[in-house]
C-alpha positions as CSV (number, residue, x, y, z in Angstrom):
1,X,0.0,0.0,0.0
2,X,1.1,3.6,-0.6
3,X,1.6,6.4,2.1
4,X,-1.9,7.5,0.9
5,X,-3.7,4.3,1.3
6,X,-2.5,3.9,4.2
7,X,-3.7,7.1,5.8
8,X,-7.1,6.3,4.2
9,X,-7.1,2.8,5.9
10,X,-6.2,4.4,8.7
11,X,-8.6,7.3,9.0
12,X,-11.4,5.0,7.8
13,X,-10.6,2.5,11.1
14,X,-10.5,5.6,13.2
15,X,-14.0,6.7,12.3
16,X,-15.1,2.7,13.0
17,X,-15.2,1.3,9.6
18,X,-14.2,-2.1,10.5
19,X,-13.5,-2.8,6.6
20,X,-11.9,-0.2,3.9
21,X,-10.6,-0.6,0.3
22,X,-10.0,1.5,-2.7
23,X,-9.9,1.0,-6.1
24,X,-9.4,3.4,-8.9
25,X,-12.6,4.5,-11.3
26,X,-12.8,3.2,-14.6
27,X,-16.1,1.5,-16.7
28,X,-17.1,-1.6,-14.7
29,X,-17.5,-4.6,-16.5
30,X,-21.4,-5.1,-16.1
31,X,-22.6,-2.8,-18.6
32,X,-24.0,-5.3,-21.2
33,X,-25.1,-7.4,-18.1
34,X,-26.8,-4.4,-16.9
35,X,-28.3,-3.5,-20.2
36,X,-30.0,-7.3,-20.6
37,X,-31.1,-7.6,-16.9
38,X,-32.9,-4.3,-17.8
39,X,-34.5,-5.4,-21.0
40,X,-35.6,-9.3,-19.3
41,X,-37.7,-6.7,-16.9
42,X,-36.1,-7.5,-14.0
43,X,-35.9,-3.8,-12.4
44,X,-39.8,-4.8,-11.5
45,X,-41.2,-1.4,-10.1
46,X,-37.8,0.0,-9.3
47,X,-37.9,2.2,-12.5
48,X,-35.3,4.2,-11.5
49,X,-32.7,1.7,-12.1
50,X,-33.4,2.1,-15.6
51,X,-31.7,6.0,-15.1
52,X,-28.4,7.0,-15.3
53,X,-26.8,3.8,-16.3
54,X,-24.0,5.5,-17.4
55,X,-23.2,7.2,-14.6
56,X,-23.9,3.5,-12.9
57,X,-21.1,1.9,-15.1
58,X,-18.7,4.7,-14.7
59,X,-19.1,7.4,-12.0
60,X,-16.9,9.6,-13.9
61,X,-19.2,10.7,-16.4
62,X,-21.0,12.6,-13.7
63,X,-17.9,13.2,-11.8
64,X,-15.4,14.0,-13.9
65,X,-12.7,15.3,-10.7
66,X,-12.9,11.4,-9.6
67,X,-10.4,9.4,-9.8
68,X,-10.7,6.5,-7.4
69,X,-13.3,5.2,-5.3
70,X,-12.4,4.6,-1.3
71,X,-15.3,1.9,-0.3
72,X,-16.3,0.9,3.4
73,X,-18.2,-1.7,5.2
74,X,-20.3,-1.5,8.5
75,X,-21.3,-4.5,10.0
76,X,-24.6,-4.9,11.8
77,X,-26.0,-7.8,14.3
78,X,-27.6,-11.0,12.4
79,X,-31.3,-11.4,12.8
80,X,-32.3,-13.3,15.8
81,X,-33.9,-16.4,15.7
82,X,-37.1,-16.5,14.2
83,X,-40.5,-16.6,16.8
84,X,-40.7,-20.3,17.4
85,X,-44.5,-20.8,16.4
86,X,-45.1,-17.4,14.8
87,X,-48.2,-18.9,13.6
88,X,-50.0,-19.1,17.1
89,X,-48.4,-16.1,18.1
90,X,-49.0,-14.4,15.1
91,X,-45.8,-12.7,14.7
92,X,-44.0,-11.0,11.5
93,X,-40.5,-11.0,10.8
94,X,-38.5,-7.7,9.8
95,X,-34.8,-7.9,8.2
96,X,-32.1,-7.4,10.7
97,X,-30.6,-4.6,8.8
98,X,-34.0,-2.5,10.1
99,X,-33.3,-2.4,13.6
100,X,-32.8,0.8,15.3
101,X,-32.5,4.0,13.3
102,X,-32.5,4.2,9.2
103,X,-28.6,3.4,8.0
104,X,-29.0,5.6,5.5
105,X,-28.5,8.8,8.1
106,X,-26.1,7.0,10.7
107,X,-24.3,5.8,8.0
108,X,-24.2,8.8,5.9
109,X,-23.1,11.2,8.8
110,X,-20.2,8.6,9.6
111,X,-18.7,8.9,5.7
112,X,-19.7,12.6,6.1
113,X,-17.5,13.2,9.0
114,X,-14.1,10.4,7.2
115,X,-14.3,13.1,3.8
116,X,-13.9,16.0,6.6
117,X,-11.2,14.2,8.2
118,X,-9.6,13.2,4.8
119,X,-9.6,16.9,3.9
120,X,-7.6,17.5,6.9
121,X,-4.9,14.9,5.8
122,X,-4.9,15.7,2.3
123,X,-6.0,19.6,1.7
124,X,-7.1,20.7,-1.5
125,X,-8.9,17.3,-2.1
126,X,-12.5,16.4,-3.1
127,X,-14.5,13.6,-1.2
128,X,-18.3,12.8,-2.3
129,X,-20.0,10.1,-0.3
130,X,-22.8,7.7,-0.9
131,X,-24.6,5.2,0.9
132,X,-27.3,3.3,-1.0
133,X,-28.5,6.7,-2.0
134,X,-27.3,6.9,-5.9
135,X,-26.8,5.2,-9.2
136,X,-23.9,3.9,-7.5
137,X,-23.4,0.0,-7.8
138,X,-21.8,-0.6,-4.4
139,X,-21.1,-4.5,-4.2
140,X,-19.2,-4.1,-7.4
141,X,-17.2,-1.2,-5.8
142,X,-16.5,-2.8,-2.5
143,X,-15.7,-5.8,-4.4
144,X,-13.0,-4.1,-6.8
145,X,-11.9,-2.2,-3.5
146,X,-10.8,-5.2,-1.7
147,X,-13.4,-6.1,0.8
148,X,-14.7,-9.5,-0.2
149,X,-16.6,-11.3,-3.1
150,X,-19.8,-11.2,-4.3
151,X,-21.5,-14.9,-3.5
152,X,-24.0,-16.8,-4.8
153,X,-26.4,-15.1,-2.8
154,X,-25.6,-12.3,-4.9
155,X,-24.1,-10.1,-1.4
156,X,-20.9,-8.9,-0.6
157,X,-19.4,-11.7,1.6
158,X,-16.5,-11.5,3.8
159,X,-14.7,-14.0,5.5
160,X,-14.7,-12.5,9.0
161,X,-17.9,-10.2,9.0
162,X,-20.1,-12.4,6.3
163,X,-22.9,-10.6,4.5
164,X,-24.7,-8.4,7.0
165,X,-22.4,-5.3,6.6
166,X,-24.0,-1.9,5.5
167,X,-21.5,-0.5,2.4
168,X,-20.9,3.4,1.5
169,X,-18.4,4.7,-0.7
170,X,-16.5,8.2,-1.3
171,X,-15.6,9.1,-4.2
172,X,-12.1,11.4,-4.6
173,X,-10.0,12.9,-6.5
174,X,-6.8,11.3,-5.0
175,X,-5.1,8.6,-6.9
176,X,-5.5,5.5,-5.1
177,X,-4.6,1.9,-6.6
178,X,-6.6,-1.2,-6.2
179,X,-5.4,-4.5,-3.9
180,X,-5.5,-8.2,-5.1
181,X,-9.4,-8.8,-5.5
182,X,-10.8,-11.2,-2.7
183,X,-11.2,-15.1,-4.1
184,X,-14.3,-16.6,-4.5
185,X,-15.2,-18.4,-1.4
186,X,-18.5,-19.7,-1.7
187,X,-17.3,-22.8,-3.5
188,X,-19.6,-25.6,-4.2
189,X,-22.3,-24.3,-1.6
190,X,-25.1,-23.9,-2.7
191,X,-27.7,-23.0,0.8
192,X,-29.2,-19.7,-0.1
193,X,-30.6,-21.2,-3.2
194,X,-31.8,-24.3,-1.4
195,X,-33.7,-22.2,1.5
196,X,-34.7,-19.4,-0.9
197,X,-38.4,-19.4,-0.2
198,X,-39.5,-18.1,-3.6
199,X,-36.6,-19.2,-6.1
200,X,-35.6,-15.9,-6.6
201,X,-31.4,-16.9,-6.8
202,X,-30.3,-18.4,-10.5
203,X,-27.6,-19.8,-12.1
204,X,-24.4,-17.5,-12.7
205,X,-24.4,-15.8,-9.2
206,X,-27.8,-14.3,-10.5
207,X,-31.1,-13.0,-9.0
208,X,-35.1,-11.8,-10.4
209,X,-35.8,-9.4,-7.7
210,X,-38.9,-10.1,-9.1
211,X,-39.7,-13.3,-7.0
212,X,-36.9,-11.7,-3.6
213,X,-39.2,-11.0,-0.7
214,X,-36.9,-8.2,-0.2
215,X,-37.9,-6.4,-2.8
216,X,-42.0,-7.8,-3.0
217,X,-42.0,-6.7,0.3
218,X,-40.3,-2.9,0.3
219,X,-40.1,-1.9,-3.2
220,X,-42.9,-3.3,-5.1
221,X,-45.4,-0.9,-4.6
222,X,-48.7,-2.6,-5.8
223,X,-50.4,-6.2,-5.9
224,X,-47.7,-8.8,-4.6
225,X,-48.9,-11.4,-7.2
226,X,-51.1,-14.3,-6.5
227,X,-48.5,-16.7,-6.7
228,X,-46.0,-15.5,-4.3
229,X,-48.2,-14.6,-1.5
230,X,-47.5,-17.9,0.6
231,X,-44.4,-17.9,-0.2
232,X,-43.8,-14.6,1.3
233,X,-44.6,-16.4,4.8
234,X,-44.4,-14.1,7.7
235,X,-41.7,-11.7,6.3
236,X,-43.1,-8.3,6.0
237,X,-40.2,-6.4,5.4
238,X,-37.1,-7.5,3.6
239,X,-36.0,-11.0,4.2
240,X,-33.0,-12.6,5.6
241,X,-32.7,-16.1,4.4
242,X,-30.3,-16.3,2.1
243,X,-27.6,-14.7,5.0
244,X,-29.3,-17.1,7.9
245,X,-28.1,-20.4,6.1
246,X,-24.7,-18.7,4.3
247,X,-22.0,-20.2,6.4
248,X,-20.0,-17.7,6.0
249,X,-22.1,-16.0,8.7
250,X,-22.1,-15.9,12.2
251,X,-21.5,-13.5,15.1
252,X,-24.1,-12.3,17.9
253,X,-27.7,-12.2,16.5
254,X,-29.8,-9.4,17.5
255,X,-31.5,-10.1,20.7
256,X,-35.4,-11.2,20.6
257,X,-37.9,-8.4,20.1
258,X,-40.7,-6.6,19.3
259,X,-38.6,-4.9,16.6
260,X,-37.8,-7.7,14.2
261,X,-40.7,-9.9,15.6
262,X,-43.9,-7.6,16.0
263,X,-47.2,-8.5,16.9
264,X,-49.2,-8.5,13.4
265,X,-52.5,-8.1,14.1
266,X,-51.2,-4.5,16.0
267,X,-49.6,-3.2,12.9
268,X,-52.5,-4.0,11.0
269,X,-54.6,-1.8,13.1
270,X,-51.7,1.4,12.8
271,X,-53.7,4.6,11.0
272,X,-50.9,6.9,9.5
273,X,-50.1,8.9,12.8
274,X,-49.8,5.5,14.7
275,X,-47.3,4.3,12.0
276,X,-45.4,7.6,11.9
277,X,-44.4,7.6,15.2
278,X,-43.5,3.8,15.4
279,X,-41.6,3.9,12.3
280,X,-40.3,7.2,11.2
281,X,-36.7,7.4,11.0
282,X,-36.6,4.1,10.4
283,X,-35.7,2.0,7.1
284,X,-39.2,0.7,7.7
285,X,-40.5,3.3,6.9
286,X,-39.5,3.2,3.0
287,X,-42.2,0.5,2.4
288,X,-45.0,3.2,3.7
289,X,-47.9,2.2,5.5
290,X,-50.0,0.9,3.0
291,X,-47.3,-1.3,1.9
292,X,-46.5,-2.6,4.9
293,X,-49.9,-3.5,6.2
294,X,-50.5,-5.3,2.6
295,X,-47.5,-7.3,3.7
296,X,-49.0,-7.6,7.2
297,X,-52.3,-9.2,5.4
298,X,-50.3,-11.3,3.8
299,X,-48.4,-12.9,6.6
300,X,-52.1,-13.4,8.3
301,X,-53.2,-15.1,5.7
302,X,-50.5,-17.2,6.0
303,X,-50.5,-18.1,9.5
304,X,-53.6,-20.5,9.2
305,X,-54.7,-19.1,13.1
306,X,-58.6,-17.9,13.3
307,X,-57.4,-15.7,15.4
308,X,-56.5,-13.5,12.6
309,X,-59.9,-13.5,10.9
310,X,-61.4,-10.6,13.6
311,X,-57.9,-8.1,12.6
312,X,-58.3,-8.7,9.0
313,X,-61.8,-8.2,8.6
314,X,-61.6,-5.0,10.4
315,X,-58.8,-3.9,7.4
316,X,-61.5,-4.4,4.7
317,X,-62.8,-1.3,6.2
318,X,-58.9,0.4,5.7
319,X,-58.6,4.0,3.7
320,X,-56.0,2.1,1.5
321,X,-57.6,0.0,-1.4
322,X,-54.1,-2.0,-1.5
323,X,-54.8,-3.2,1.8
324,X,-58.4,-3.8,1.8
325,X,-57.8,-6.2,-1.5
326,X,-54.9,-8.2,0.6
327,X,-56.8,-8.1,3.9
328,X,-59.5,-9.7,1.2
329,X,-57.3,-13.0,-0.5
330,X,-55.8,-13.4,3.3
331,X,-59.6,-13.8,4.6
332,X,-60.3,-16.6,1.7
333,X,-56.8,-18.2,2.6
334,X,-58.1,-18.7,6.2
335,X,-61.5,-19.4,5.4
336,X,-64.0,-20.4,8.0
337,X,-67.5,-18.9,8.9
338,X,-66.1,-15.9,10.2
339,X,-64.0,-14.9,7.1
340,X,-67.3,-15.9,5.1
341,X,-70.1,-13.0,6.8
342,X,-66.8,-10.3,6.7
343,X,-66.3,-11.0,2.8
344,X,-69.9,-10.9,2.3
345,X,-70.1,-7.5,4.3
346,X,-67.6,-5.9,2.5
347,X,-69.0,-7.0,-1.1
348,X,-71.7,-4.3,-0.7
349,X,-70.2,-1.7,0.1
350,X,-66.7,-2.1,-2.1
351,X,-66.5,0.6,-4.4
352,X,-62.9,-0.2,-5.7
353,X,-62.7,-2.9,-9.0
354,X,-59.8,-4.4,-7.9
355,X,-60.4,-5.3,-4.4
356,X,-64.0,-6.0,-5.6
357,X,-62.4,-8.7,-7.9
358,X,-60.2,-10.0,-4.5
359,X,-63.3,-10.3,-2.7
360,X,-64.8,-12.0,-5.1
361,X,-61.8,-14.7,-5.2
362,X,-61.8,-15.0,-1.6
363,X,-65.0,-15.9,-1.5
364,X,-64.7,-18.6,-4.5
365,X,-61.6,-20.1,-2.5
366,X,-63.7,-20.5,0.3
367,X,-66.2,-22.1,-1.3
């Protein structure tokens, strides 16, 4: 390493990155990759992804000052372990990287506060950061940077810290060279795409967000589709299963709690103040609370407890038509008496096509 990487390194430890690389910019080799992926359709709902791929291949052609990229990785706590009979406690499951405030403004500070310190050490220099913010592909970054490999569960993976790290990256005008990449570690394993509830991980190291719960679950804004629902199981934001069974993982889970675990039928009953003040400042709070309590309906209707029939025919009385439609399909999953009289209440007064058509449904699978 050079004097200047190594006062990088150093600065970078200092502020409590436990992992730091560099690499110098150039085009990354994933533009054609990139290009298909987009055409197959597999951005979903995530439109954005289809902007600025340019800038996504090379940051330099919005940066022009940059020369090298200085990437870092903070990890968090694994998930605990998952409620041991979620279905009689009725209990959802939230990714690990949720808990506690959104990463996106701890995080961001932190990198904030190394480019201030790096313009002390080297004055006259230019330091932009990122975290998850940008058209800014970050694994491929922190991969060319030195700080592991990107596995078949398509996640940076290192050999002491695994896959639940949080990345950022500043981008500088300093010259900074790049370290032996990390080998491939993941060798013949193949867990995540064993446990992968809905088949989401390919061949090739490759992945449809389409069919992650990750993304049905935060980033798809509408209908999950029929098909996926119980899969989904009691996830209802993000998912961490592919990391749970990677054995490259380990460390202290995250203690038990309300957090990660929540009581479903509560959520369900959140109006927008009630899910304001439990979730803002959160990451949870991306999905919005019409997305989350269609993912809450949908856990419900996967638990197969009764006990769920009372909080989700009171939700075909929710504001949000998203809801009210998968408050509908859960009530037809559970079927029952019950479920029967609420569908048949709501069919009158419905004024919305779609949920209409779910009630409907619900009422056909119940038979």
């Amino acid at each position: 390493m050079t004097a200047s990487e190594d006062a990088v390194a150093a600065e970078a430890r200092a502020a409590g990155f436990a992992l730091v690389g560099a690499a110098p910019l150039g085009p990354l080799e994933r533009g054609a990759f990139l290009h298909a992926w987009l055409a197959e359709g597999r951005a979903g709902e995530m439109a954005y992804l289809a902007r600025r791929t340019a800038e996504r291949i090379d940051p330099r052609t919005a940066f022009p000052w940059a020369r090298s990229v200085i990437a870092v990785g903070a990890p968090y706590r694994p998930p605990p372990p998952p409620p041991e009979d979620w279905r009689a406690t009725l209990r959802g499951r939230i990714a690990a990287y949720a808990f506690g405030p959104d990463y996106h403004d701890g995080l961001g500070d932190r990198l904030a506060a190394l480019g201030r310190r790096l313009a002390d050490v080297f004055p006259g220099r230019r330091f932009l950061h990122y975290v998850d913010t940008g058209p800014v592909l970050e694994r491929e970054w922190a991969a060319r940077a030195g700080l592991g490999w990107i596995g078949r569960n398509t996640l940076l993976l290192d050999r002491g810290a695994g896959s639940y790290l949080f990345l950022g990256e500043l981008f500088t005008d300093l010259e900074l060279g790049a370290p032996e990449p990390a080998p491939d570690r993941c060798g013949t394993c193949v867990r995540c795409h064993a446990a992968c509830p809905t088949g989401a991980l390919g061949p090739g190291y490759t992945m449809d967000p389409r069919r992650c719960i990750s993304y049905l679950t935060i980033e798809h804004r509408s209908a999950i589709p029929l098909d996926l629902r119980p899969l989904v199981g009691n996830w209802i934001f993000g998912c961490d299963v592919c990391q749970e069974v990677c054995p490259w993982n380990g460390g202290a889970a995250s203690p038990p709690t309300d957090v990660l675990a929540p009581h479903l039928p509560s959520l369900l009953a959140l109006d927008e103040a009630g899910f304001r003040t439990r979730y803002r400042h959160t990451a949870v709070a991306r999905a919005k609370r019409r997305g989350l309590l269609r993912n809450v309906a949908v856990a419900l209707g996967n638990s197969g407890n009764p006990d769920a029939v009372g909080p989700l025919a009171a939700a075909l009385a929710d504001p949000e038509p998203l809801v009210r439609a998968h408050a509908a399909w859960a009530l037809g999953r559970l079927g029952g008496p019950g479920a029967r009289r609420a569908l048949d209440a709501a069919r009158t007064r419905e004024p919305a096509p779609r949920v209409r058509d779910e009630i409907a449904a619900a009422l056909a699978t119940i038979g």
